[in-house]
PDB file with SEQRES, HELIX, SHEET and CRYST1 records, atoms N, CA, C and O in Angstrom:
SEQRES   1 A   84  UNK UNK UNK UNK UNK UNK UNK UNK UNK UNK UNK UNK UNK          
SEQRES   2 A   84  UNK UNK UNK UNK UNK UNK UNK UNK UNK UNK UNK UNK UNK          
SEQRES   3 A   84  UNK UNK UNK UNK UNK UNK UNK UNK UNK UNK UNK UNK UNK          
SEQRES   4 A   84  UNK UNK UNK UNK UNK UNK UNK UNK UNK UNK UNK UNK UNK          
SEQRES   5 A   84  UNK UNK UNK UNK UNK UNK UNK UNK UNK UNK UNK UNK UNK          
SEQRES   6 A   84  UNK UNK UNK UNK UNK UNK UNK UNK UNK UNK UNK UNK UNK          
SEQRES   7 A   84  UNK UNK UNK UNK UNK UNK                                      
HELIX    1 AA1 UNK A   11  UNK A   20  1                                  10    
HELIX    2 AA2 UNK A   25  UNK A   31  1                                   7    
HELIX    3 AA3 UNK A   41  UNK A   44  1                                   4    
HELIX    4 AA4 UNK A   52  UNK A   60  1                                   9    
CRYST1    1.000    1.000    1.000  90.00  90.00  90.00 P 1           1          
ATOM      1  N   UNK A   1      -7.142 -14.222   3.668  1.00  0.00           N  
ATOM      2  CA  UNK A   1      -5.824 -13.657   3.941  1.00  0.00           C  
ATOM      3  C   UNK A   1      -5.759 -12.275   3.306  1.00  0.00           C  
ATOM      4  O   UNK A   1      -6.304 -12.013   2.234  1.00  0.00           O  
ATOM      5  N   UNK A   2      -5.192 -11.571   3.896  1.00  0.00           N  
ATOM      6  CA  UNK A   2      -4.847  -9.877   3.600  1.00  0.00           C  
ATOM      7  C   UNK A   2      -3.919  -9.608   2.690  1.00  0.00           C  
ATOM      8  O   UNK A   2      -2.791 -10.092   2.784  1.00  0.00           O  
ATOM      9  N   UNK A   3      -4.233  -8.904   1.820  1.00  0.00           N  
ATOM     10  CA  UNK A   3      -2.714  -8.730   0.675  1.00  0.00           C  
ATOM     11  C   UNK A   3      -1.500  -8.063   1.534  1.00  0.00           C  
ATOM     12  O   UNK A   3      -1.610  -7.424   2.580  1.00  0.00           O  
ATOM     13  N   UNK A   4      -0.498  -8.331   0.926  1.00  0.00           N  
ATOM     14  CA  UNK A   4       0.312  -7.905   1.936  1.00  0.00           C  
ATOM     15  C   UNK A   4       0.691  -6.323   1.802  1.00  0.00           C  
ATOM     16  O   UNK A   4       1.245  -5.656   2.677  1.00  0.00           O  
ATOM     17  N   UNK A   5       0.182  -5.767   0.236  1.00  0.00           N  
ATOM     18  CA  UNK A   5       0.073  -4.222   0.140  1.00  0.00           C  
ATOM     19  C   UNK A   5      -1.243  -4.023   0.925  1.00  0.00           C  
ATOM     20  O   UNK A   5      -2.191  -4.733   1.261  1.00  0.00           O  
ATOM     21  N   UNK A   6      -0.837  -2.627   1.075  1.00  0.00           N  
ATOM     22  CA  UNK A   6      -1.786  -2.405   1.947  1.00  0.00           C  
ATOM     23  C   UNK A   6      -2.918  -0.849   1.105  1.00  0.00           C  
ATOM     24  O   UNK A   6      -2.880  -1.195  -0.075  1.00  0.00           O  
ATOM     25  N   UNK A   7      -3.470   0.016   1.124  1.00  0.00           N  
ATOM     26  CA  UNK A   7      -3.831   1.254   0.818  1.00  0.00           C  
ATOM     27  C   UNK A   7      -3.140   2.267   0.691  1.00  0.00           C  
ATOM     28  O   UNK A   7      -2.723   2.304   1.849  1.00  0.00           O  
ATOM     29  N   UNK A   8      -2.743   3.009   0.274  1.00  0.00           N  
ATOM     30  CA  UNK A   8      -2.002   4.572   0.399  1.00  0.00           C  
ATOM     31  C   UNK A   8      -2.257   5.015   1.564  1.00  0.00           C  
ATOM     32  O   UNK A   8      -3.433   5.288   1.807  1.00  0.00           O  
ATOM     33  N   UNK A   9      -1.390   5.180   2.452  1.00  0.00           N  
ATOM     34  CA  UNK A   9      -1.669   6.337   3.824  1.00  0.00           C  
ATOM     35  C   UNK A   9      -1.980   7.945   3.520  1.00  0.00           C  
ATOM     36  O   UNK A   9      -1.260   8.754   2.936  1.00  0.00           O  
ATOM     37  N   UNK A  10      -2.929   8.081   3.948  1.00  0.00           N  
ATOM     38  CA  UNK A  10      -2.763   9.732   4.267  1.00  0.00           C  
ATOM     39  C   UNK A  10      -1.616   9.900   5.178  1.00  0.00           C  
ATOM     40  O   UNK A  10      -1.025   9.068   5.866  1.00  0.00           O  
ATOM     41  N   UNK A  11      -1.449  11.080   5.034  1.00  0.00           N  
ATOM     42  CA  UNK A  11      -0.359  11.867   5.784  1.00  0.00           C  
ATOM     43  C   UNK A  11      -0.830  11.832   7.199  1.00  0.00           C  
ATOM     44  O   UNK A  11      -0.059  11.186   7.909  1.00  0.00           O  
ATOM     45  N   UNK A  12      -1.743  12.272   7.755  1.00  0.00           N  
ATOM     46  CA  UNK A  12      -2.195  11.770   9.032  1.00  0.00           C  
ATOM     47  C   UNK A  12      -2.113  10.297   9.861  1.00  0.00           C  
ATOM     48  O   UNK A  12      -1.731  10.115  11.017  1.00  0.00           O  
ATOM     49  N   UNK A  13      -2.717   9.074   8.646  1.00  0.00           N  
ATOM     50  CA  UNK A  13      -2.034   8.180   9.483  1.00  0.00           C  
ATOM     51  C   UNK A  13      -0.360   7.771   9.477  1.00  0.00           C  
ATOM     52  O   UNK A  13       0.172   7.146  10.394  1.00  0.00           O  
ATOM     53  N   UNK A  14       0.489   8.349   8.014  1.00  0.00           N  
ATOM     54  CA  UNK A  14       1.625   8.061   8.626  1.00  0.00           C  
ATOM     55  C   UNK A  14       2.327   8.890   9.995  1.00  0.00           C  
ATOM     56  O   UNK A  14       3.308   8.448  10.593  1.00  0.00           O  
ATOM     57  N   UNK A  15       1.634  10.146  10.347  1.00  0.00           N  
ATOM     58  CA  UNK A  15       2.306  10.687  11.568  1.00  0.00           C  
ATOM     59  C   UNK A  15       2.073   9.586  12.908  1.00  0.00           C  
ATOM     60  O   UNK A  15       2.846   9.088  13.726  1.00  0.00           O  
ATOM     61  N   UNK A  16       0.345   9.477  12.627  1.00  0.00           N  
ATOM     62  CA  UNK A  16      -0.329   8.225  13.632  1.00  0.00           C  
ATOM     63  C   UNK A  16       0.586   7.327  14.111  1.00  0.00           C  
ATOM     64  O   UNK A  16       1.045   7.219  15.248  1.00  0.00           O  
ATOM     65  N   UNK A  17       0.863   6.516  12.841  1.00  0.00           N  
ATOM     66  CA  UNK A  17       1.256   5.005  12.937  1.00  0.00           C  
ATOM     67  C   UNK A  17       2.711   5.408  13.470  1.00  0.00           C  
ATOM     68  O   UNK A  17       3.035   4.628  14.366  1.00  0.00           O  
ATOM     69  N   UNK A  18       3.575   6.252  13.244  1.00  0.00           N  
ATOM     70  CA  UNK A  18       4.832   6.757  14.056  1.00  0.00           C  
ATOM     71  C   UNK A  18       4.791   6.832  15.120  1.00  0.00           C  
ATOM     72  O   UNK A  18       5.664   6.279  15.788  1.00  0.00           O  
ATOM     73  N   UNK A  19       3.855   7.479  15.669  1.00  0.00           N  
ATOM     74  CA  UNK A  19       3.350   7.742  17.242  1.00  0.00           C  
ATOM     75  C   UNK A  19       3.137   6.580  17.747  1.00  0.00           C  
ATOM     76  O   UNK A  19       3.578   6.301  18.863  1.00  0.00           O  
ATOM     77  N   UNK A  20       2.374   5.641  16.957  1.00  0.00           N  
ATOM     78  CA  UNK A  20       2.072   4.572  18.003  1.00  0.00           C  
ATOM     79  C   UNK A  20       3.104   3.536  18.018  1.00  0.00           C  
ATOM     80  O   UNK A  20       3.127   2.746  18.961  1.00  0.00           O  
ATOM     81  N   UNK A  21       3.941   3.456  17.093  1.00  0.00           N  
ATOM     82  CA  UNK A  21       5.423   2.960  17.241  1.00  0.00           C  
ATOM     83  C   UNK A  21       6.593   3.210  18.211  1.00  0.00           C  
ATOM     84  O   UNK A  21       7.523   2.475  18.543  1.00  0.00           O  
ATOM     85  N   UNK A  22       6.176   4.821  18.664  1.00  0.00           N  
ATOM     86  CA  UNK A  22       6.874   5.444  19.213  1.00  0.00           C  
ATOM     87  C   UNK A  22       8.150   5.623  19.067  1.00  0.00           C  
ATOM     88  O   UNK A  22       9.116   5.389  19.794  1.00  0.00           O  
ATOM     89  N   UNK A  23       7.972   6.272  17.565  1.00  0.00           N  
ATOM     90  CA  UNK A  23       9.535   6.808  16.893  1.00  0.00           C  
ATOM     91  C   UNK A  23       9.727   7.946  16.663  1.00  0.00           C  
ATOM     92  O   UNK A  23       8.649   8.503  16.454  1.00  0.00           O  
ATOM     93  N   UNK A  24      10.626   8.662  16.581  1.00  0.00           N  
ATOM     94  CA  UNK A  24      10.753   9.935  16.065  1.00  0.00           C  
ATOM     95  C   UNK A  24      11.057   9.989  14.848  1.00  0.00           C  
ATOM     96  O   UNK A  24      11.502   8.955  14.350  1.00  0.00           O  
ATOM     97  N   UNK A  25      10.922  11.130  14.045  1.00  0.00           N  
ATOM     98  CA  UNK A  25      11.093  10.873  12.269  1.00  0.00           C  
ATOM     99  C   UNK A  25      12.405  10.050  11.939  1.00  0.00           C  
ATOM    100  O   UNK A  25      12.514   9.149  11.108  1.00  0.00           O  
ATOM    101  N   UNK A  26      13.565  10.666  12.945  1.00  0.00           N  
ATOM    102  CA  UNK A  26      14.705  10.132  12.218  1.00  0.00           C  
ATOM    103  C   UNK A  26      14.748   8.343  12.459  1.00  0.00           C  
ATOM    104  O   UNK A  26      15.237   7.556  11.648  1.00  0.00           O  
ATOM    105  N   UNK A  27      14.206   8.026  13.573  1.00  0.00           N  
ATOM    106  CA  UNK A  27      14.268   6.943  13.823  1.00  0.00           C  
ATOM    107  C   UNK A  27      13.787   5.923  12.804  1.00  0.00           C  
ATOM    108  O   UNK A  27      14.438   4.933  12.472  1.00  0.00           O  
ATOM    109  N   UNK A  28      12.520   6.273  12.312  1.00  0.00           N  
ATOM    110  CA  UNK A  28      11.813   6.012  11.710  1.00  0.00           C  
ATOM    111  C   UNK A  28      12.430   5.629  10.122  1.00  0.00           C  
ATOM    112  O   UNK A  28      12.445   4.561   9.509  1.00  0.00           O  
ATOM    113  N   UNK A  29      12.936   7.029   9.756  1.00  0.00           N  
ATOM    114  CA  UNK A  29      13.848   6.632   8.819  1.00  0.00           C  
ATOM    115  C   UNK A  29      14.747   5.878   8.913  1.00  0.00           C  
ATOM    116  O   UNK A  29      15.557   6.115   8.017  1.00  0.00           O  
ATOM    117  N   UNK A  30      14.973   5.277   9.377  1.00  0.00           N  
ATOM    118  CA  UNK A  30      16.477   4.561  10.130  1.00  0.00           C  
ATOM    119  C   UNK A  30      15.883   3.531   9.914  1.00  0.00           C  
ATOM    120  O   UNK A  30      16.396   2.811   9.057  1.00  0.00           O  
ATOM    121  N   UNK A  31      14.711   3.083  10.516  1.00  0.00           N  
ATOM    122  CA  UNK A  31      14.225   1.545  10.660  1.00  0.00           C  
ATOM    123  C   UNK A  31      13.801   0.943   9.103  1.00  0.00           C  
ATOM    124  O   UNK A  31      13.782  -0.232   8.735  1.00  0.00           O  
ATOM    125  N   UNK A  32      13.507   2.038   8.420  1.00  0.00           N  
ATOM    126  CA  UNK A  32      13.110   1.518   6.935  1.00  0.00           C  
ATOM    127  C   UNK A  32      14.365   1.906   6.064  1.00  0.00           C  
ATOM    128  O   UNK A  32      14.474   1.395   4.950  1.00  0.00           O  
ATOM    129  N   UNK A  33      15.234   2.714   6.485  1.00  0.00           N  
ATOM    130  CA  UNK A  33      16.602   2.531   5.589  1.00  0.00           C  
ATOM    131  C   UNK A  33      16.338   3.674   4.246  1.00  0.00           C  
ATOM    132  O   UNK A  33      16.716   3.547   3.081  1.00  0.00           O  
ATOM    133  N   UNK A  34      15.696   4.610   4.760  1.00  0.00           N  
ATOM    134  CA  UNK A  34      15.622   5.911   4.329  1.00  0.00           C  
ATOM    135  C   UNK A  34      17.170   6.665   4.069  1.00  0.00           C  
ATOM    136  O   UNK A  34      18.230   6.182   4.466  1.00  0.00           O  
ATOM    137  N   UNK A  35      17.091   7.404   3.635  1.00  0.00           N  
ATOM    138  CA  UNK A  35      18.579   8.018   3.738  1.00  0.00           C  
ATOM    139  C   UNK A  35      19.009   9.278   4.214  1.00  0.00           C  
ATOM    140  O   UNK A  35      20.076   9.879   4.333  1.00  0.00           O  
ATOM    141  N   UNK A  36      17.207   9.568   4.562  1.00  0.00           N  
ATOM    142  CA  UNK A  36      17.261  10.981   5.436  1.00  0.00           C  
ATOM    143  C   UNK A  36      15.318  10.879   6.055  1.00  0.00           C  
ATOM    144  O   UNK A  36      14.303  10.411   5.539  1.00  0.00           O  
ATOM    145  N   UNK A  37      15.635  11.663   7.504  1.00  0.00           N  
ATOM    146  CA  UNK A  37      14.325  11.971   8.085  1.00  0.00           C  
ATOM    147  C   UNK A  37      13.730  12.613   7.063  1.00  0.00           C  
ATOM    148  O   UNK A  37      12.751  12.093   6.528  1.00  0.00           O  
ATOM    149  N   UNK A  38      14.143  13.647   6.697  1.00  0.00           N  
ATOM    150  CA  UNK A  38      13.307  14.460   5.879  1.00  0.00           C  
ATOM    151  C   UNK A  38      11.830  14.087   4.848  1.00  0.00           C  
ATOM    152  O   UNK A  38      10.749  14.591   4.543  1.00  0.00           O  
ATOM    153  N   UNK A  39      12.687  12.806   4.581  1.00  0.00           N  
ATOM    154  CA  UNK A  39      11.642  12.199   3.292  1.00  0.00           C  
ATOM    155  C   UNK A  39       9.930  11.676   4.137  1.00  0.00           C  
ATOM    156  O   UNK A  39       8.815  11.504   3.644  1.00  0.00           O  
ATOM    157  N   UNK A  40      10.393  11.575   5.420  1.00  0.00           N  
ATOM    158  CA  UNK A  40       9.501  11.074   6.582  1.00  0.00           C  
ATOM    159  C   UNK A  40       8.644  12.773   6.994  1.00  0.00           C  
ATOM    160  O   UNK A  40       7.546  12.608   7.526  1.00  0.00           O  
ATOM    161  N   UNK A  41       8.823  13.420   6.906  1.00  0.00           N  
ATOM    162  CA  UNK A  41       8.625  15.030   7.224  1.00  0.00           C  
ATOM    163  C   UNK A  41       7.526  15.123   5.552  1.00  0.00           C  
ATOM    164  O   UNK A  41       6.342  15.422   5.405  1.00  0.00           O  
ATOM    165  N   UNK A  42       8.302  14.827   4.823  1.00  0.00           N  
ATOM    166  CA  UNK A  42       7.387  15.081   3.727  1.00  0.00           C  
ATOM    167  C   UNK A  42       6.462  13.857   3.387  1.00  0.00           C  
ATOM    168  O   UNK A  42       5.684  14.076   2.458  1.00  0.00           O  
ATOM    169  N   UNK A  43       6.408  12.829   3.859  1.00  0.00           N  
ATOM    170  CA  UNK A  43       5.224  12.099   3.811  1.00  0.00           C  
ATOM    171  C   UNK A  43       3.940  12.605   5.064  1.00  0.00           C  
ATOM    172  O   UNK A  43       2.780  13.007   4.978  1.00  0.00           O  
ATOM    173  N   UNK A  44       4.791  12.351   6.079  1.00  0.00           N  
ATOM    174  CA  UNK A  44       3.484  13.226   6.833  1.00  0.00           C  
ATOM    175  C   UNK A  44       2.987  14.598   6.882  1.00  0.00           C  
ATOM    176  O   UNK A  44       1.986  15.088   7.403  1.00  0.00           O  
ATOM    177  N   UNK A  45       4.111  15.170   6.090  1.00  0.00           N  
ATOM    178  CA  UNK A  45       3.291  16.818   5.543  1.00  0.00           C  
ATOM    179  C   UNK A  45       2.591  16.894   4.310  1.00  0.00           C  
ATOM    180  O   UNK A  45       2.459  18.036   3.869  1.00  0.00           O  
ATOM    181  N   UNK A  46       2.025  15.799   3.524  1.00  0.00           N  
ATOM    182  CA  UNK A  46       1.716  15.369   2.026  1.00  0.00           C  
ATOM    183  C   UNK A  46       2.348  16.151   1.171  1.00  0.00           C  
ATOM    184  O   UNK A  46       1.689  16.717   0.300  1.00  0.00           O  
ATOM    185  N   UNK A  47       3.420  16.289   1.236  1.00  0.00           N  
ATOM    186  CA  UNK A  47       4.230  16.780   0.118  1.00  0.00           C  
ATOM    187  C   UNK A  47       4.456  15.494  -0.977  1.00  0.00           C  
ATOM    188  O   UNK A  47       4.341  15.609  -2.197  1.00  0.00           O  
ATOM    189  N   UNK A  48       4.809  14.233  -0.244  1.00  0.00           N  
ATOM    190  CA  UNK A  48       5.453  13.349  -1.357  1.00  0.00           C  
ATOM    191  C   UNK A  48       4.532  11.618  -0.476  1.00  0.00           C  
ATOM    192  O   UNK A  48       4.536  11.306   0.715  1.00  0.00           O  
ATOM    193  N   UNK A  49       3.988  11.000  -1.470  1.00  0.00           N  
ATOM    194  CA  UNK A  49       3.564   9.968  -1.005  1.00  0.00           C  
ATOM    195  C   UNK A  49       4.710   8.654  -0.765  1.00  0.00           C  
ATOM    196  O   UNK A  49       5.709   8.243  -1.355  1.00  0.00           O  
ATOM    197  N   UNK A  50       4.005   8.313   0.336  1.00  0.00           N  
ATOM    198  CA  UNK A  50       4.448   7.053   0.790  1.00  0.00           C  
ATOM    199  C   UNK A  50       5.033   6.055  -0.379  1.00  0.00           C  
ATOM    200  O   UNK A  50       4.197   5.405  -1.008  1.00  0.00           O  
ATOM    201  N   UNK A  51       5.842   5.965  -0.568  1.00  0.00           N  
ATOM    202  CA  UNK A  51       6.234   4.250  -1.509  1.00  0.00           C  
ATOM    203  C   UNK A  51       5.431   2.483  -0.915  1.00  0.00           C  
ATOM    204  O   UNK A  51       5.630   1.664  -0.018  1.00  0.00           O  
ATOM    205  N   UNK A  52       4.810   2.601  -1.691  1.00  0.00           N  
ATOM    206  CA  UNK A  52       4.032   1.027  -1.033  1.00  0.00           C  
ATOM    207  C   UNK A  52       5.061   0.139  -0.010  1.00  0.00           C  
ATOM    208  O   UNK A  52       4.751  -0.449   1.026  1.00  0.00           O  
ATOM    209  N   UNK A  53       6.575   0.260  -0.750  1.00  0.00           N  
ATOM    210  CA  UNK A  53       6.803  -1.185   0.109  1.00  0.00           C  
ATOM    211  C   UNK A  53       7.736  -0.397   0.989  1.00  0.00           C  
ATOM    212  O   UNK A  53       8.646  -1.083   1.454  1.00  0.00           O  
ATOM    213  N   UNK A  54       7.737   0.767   1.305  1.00  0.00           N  
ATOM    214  CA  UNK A  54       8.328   1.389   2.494  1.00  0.00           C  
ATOM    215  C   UNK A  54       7.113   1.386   3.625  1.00  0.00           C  
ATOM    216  O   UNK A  54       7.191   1.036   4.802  1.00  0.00           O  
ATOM    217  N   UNK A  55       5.813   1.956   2.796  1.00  0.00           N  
ATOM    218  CA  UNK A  55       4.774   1.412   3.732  1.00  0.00           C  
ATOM    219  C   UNK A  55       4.657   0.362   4.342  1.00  0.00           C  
ATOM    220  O   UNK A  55       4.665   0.586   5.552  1.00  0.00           O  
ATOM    221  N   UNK A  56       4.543  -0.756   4.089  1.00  0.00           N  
ATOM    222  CA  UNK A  56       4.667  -2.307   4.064  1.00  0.00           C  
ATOM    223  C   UNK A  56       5.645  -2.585   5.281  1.00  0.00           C  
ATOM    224  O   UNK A  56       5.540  -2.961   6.448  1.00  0.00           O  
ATOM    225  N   UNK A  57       6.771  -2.162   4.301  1.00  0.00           N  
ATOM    226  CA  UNK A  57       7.965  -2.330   5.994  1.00  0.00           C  
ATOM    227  C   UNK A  57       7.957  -1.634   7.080  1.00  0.00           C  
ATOM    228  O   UNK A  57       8.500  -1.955   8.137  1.00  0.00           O  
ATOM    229  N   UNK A  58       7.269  -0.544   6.837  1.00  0.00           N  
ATOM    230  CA  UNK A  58       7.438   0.061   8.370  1.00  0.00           C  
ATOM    231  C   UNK A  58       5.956  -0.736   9.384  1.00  0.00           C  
ATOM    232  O   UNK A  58       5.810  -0.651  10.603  1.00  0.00           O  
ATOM    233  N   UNK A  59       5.297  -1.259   8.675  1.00  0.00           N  
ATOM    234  CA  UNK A  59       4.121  -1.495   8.954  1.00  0.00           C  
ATOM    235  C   UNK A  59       4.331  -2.781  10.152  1.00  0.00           C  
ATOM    236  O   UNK A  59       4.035  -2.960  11.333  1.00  0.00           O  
ATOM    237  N   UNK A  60       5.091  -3.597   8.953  1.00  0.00           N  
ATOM    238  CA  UNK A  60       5.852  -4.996   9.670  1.00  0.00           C  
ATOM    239  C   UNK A  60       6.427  -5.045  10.199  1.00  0.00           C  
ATOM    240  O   UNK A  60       6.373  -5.912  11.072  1.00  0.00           O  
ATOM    241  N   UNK A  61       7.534  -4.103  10.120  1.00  0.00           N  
ATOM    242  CA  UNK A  61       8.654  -3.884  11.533  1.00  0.00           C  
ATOM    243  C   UNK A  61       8.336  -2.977  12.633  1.00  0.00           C  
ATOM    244  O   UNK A  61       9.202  -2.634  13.438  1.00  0.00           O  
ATOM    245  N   UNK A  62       6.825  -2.477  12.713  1.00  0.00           N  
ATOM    246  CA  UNK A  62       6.564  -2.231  14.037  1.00  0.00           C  
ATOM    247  C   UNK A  62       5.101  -2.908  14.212  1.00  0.00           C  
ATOM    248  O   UNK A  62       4.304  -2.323  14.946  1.00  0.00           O  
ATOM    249  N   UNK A  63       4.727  -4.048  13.607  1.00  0.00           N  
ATOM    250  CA  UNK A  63       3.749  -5.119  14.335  1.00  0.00           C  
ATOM    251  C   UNK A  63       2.224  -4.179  13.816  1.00  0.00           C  
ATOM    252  O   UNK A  63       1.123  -4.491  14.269  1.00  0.00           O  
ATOM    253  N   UNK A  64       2.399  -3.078  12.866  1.00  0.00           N  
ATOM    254  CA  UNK A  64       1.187  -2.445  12.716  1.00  0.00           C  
ATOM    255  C   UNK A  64       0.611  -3.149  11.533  1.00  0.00           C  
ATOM    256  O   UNK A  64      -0.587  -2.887  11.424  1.00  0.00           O  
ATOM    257  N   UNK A  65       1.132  -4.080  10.466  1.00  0.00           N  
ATOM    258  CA  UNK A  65      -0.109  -4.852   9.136  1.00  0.00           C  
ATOM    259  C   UNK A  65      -0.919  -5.320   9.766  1.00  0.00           C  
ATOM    260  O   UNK A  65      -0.751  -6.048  10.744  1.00  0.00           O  
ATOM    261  N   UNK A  66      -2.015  -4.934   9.251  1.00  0.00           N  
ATOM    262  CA  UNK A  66      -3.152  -5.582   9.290  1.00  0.00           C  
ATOM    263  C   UNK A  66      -3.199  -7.326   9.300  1.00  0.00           C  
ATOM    264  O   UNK A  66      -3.710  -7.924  10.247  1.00  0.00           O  
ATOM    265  N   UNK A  67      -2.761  -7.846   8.444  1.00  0.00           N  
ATOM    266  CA  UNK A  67      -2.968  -8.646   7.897  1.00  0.00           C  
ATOM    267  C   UNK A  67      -1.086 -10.115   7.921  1.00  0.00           C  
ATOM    268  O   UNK A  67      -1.013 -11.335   7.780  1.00  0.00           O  
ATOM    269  N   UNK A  68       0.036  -8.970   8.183  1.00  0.00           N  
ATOM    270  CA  UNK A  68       0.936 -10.043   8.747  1.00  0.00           C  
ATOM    271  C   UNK A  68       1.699  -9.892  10.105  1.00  0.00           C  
ATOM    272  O   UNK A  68       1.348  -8.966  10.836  1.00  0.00           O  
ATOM    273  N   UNK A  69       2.445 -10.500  10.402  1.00  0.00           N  
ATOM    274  CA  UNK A  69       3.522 -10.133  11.585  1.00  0.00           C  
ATOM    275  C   UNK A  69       4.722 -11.340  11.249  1.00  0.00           C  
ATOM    276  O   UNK A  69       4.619 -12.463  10.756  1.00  0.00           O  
ATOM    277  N   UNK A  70       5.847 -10.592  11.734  1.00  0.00           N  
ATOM    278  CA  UNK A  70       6.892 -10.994  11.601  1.00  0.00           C  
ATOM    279  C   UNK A  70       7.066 -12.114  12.235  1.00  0.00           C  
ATOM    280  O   UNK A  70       6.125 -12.323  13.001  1.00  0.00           O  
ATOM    281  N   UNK A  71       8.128 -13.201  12.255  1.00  0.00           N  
ATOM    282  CA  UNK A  71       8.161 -14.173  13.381  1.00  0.00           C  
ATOM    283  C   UNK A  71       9.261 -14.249  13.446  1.00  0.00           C  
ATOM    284  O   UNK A  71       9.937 -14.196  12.419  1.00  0.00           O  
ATOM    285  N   UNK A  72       9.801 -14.394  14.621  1.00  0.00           N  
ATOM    286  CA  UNK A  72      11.675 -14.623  14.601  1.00  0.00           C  
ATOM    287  C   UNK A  72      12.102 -15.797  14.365  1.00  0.00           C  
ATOM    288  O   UNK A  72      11.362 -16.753  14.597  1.00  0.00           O  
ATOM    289  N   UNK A  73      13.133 -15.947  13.953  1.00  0.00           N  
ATOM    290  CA  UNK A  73      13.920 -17.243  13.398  1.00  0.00           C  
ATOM    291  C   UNK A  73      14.446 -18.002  14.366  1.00  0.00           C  
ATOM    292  O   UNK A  73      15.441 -17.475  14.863  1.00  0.00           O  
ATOM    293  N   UNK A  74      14.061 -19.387  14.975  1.00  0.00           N  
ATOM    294  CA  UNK A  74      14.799 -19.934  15.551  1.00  0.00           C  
ATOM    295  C   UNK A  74      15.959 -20.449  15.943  1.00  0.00           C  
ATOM    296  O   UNK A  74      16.360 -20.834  17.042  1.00  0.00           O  
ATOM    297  N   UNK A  75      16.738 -20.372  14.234  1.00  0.00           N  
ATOM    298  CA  UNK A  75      17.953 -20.561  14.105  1.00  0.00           C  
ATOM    299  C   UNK A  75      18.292 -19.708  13.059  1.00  0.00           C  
ATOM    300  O   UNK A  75      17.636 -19.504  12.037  1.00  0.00           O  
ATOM    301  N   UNK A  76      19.799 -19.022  13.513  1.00  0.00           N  
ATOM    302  CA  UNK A  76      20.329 -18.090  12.191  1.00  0.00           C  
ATOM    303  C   UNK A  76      19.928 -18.978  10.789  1.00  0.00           C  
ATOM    304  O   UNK A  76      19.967 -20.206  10.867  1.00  0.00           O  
ATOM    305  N   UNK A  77      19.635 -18.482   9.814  1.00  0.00           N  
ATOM    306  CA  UNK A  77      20.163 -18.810   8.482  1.00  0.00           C  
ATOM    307  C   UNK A  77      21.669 -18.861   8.478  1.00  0.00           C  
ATOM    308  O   UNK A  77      22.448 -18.076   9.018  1.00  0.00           O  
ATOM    309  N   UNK A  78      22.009 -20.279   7.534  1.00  0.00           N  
ATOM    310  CA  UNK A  78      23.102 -20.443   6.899  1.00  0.00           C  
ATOM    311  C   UNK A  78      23.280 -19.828   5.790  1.00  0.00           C  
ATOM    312  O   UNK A  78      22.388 -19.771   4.944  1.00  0.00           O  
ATOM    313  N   UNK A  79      24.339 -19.332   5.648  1.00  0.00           N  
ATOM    314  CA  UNK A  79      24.756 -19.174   3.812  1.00  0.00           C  
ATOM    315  C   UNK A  79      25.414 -20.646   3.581  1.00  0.00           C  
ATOM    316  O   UNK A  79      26.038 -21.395   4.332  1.00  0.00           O  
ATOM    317  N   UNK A  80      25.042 -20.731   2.330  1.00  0.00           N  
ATOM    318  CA  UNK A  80      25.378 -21.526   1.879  1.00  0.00           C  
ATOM    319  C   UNK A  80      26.068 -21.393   0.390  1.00  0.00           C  
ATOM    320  O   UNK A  80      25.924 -22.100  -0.608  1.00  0.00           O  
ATOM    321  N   UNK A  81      26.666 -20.520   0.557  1.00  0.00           N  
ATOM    322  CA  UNK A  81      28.263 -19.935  -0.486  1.00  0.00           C  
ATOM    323  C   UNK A  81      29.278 -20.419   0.524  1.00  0.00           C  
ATOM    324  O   UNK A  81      29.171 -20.280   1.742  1.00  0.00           O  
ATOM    325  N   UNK A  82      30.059 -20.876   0.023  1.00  0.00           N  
ATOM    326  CA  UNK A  82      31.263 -21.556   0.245  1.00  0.00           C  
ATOM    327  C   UNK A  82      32.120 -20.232   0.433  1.00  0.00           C  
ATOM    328  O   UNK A  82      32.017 -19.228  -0.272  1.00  0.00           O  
ATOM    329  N   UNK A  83      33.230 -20.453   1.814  1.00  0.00           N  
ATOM    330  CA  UNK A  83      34.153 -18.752   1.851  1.00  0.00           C  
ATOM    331  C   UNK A  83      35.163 -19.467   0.847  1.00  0.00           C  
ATOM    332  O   UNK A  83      35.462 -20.657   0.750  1.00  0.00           O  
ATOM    333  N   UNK A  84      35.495 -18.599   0.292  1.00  0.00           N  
ATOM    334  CA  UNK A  84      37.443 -18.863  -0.395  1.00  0.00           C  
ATOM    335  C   UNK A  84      38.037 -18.110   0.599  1.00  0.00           C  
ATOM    336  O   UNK A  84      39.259 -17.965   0.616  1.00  0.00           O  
TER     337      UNK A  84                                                      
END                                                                             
């Protein structure tokens, strides 16, 4: 089984792995809950490295880990907190 971290991206494959997602930066940021494209601009311009588990999630939420994939839930989760 594959760890679920993965390597440091170069800046090249995070532009890659965008492309083959077929997102645009902002989108991109959006899907991992970034708080601006920009930070996505400076990972693929190597200004500022990737954060492992932003790596990780973008990886999983577009089917690119190596090593997992997501599976959908058959049934919502319950909470199970009581409403007042």
């Amino acid at each position: 089984m594959t760890d679920l971290l993965t390597p440091p991206p170069t800046p090249a494959e995070v532009h890659a792995a965008r492309l083959v997602a077929g997102l645009s930066q902002p989108a991109m940021a959006e899907l991992i809950g970034l708080a601006s494209y920009r930070t996505v601009q400076a990972w693929e311009s190597g200004q500022n490295p990737v954060t492992p588990g932003s790596w990780v999630l973008f990886l999983l939420a577009t089917g690119q880990h190596p090593g997992y994939k997501l599976k959908s839930r058959a049934q919502p989760v319950q909470s199970t907190a009581s409403s007042r």
